[in-house]
C-alpha beads as a LAMMPS data file, in Angstrom:
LAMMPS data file: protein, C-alpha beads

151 atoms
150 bonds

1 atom types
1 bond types

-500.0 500.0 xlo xhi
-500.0 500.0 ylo yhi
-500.0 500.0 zlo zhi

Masses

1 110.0

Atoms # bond

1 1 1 331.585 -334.777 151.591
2 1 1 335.083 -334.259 153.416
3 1 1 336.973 -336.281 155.413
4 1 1 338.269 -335.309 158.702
5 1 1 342.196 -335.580 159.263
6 1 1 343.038 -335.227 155.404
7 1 1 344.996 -332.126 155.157
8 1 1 344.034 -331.974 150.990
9 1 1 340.838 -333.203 149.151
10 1 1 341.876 -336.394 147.597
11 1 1 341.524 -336.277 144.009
12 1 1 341.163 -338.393 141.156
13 1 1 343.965 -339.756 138.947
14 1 1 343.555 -340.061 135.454
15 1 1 343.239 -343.727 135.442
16 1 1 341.478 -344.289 138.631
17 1 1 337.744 -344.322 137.518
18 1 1 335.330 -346.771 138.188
19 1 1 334.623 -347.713 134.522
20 1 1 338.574 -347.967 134.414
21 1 1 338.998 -350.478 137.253
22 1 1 336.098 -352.390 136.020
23 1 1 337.999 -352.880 132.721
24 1 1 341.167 -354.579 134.386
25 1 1 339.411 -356.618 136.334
26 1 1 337.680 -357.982 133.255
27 1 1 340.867 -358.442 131.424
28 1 1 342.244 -360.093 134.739
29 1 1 339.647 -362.758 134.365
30 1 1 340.559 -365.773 133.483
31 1 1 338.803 -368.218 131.131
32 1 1 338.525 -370.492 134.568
33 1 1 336.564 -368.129 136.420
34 1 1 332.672 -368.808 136.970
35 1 1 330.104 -366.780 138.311
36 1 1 326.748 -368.386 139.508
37 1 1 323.669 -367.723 140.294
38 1 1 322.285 -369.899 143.537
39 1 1 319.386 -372.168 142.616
40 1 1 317.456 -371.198 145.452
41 1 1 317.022 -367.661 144.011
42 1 1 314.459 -368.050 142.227
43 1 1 312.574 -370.294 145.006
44 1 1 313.559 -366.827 147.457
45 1 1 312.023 -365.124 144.910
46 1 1 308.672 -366.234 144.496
47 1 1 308.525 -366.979 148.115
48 1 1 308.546 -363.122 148.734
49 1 1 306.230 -362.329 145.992
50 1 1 303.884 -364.739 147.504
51 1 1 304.449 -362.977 151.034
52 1 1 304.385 -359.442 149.538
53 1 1 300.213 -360.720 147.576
54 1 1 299.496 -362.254 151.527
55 1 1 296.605 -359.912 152.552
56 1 1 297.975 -357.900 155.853
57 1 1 295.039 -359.592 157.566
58 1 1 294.994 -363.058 159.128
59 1 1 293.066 -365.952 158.438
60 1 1 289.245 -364.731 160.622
61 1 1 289.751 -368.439 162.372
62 1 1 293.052 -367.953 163.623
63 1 1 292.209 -364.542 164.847
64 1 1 289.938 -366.381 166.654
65 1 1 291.915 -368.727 168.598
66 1 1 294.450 -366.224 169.123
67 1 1 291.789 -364.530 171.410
68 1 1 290.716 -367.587 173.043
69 1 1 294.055 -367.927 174.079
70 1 1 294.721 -364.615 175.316
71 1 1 291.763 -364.607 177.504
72 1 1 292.806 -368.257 178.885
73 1 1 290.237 -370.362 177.079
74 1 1 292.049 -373.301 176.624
75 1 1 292.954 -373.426 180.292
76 1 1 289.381 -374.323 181.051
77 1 1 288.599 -377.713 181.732
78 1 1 285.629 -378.107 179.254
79 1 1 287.867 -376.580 176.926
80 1 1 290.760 -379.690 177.300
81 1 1 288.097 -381.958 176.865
82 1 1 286.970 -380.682 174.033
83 1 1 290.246 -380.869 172.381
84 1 1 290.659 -384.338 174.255
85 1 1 287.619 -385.719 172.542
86 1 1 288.575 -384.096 169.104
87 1 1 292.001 -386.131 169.236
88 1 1 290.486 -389.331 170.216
89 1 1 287.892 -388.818 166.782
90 1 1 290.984 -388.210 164.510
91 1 1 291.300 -390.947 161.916
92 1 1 294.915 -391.066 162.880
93 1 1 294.708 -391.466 166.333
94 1 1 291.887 -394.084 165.476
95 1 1 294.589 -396.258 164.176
96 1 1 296.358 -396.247 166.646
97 1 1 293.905 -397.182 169.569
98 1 1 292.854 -399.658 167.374
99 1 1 296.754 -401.294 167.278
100 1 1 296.531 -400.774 171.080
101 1 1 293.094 -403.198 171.587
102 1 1 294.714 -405.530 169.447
103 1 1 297.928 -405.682 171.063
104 1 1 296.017 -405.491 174.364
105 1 1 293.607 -408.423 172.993
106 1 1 296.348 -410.312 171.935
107 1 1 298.434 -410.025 175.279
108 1 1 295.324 -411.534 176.820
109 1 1 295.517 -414.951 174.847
110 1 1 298.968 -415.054 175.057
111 1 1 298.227 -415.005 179.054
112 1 1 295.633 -417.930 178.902
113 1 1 298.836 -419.772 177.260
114 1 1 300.859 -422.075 180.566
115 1 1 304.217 -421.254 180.474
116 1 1 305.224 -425.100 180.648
117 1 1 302.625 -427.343 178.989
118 1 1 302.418 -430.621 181.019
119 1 1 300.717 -432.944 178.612
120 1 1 303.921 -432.022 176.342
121 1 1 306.489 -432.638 179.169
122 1 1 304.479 -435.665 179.905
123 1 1 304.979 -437.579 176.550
124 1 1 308.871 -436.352 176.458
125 1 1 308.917 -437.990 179.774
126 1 1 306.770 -440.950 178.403
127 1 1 309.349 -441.402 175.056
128 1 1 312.353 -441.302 177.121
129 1 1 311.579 -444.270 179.435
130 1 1 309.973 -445.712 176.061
131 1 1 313.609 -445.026 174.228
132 1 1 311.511 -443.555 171.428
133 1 1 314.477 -440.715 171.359
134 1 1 317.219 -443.419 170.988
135 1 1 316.166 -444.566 167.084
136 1 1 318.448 -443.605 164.620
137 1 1 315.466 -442.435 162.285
138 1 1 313.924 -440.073 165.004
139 1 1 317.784 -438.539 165.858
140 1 1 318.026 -438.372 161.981
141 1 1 314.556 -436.396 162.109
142 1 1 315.776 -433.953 164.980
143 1 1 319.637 -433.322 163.303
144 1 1 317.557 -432.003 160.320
145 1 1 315.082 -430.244 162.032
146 1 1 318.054 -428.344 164.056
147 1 1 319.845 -427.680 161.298
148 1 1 316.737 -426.100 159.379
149 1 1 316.180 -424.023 162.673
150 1 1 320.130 -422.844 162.266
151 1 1 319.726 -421.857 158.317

Bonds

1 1 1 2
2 1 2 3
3 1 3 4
4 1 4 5
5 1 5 6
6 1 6 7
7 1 7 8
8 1 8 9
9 1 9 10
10 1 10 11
11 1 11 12
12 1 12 13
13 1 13 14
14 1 14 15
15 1 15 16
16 1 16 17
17 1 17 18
18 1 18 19
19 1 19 20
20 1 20 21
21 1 21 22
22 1 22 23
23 1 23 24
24 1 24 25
25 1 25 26
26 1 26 27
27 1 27 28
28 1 28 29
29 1 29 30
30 1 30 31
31 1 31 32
32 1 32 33
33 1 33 34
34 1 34 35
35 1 35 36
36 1 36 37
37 1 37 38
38 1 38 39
39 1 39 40
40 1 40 41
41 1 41 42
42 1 42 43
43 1 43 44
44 1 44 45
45 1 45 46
46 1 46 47
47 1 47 48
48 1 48 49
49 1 49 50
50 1 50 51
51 1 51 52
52 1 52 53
53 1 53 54
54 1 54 55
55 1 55 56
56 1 56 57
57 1 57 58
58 1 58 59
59 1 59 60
60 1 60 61
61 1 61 62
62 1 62 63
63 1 63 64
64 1 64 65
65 1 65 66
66 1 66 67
67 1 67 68
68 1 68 69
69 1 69 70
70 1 70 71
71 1 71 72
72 1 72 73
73 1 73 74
74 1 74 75
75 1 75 76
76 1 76 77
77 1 77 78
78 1 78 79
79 1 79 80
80 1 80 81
81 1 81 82
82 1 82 83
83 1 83 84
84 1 84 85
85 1 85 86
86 1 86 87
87 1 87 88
88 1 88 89
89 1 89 90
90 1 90 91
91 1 91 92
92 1 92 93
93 1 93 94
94 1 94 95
95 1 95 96
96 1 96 97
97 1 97 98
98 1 98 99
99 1 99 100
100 1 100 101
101 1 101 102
102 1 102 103
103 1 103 104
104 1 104 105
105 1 105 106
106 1 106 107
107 1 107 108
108 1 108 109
109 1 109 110
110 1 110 111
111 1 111 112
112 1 112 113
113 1 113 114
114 1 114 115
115 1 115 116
116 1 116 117
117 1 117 118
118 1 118 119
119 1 119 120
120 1 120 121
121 1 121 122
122 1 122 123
123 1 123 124
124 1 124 125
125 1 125 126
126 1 126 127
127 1 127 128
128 1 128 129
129 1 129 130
130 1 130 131
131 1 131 132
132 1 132 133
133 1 133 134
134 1 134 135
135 1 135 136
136 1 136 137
137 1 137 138
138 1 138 139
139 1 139 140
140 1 140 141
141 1 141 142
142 1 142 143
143 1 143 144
144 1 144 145
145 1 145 146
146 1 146 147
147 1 147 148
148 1 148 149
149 1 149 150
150 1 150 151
């Protein structure tokens, strides 16, 4: 092969071969130098041996759907419920609407509860004019119990 704008073929010198640069660069090295290999290689490897044994044909299933889809299958209506209906049957999803009627269950007792629960606010109202609250035992009791509540 020949260059164009060289007036004269380049030519070898004596100590220009490739075996000859190879050995300075090896006596260059230092004892510091490392070389290494990447872990993942061998991972890369198998990966595309595994690829390489695939067969060229897909999986008859996902064929398949891949039709369905190009002739708009899935944009049916009976078709969404049909996939609707297959979510709802999961085991996981089962779990979770299952959470949802408790929580839903549970937000419905929680209503029955009265916000402010008169027979309490009655006896407070009771104890005060009684001066129940004005023992030392009883503000002993409620120091302790506030603290706890604080710890």
């Amino acid at each position: 092969m020949r260059i164009e704008g060289l007036s004269q073929p380049v030519k070898p010198t004596p100590g220009s071969s490739r075996g000859e640069s190879i050995r300075q660069k090896k006596a260059g090295a230092g004892a510091g130098d490392v070389v290494e290999i990447s872990r993942g290689a061998p991972d890369v490897a198998e990966l595309s041996a595994k690829i390489a044994a695939a067969p060229d044909r897909m999986n008859p299933r996902l064929q398949e759907i891949q039709a369905r889809v190009k002739l708009g299958y899935y944009d049916s209506q009976e078709a969404r419920r049909k996939v609707a209906d297959t979510l709802l049957e999961s085991d996981p999803l089962q779990g979770v609407l299952s959470d949802i009627a408790q929580t839903k269950a549970a937000k419905q007792e929680l209503a029955k509860v009265p916000d402010v629960r008169r027979e309490q606010v009655d006896q407070a109202r009771r104890r005060v004019a009684d001066r129940f609250y004005d023992s030392t035992e009883v503000r002993r009791q409620t120091a302790e119990r506030m603290l706890d509540e604080l710890a």
